[in-house]
N, C-alpha and C positions, 0 to 999 in steps of 0.2 A: 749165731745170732742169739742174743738173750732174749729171754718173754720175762716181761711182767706184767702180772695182775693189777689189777688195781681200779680206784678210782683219779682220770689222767690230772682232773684240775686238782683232787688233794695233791695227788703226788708233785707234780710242778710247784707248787704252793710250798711243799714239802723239801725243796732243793732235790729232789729226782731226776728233776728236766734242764736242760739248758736251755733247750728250743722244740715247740710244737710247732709242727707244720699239719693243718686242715685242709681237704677237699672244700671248695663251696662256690655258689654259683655267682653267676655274673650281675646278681639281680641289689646286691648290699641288703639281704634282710639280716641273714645269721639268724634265723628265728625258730630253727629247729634241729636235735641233734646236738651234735657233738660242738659244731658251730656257735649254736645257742649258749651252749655251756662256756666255751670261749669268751663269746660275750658278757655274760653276765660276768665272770669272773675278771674279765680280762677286757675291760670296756674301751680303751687304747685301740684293739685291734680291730674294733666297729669303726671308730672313727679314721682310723687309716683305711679302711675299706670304705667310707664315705668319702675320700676324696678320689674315687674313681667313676668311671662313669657309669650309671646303673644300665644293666641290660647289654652292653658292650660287647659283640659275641667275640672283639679281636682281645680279651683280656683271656680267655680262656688259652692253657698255660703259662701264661703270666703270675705275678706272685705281688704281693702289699706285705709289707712287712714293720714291724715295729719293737724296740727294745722295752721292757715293764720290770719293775721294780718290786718286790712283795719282798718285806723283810729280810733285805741285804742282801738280797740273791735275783741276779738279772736274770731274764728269759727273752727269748726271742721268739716273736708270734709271727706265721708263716702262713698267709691266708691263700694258696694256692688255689686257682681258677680254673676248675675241672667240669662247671657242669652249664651250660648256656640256656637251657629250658630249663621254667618252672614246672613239674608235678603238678597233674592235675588231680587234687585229694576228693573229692565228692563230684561226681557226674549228675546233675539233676536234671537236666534234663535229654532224654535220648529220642533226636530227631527221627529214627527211623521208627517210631509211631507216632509219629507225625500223619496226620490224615488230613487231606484238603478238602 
């Protein structure tokens, strides 16, 4: 197996890739991550991931897919369905002090 370094959307961009395939959850954000990155560069593969259904826990394994075009060189974006909960990022409030 080869490693490379790198930054993936330069290198995609760069004719490196033919197909990225991403982990990402059932929910259509793509708003963090490697996802995010996907997105912004690769805005096709939001919108193919908008036509599923958000929150869907039977998409997980399942895969959206789309062909994208960047200066004469196709890629294949591979939004595979790996994670069915959101991440809870900030806990504000902790019910076990909670007092009645």
């Amino acid at each position: 197996m080869n490693t490379i370094e790198g930054d993936l959307i330069e290198l995609t961009l760069n004719g490196e890739f033919d197909v990225i395939v991403h982990g990402c959850n059932c929910f259509c954000q793509m708003n963090a991550g490697v996802a995010k990155s996907i997105k912004d560069a690769f805005p096709e593969a939001y919108e193919v991931e908008l036509t599923t259904t958000i929150g869907d826990p039977e998409k997980l394994g399942q895969i959206s897919s789309v062909n994208v075009v960047r200066s004469n060189h196709k890629t294949t974006i591979i939004n595979a369905y790996t994670v069915s909960v959101l991440p809870i990022a900030h806990q504000f409030f902790n019910y076990k002090y909670l007092q009645s």
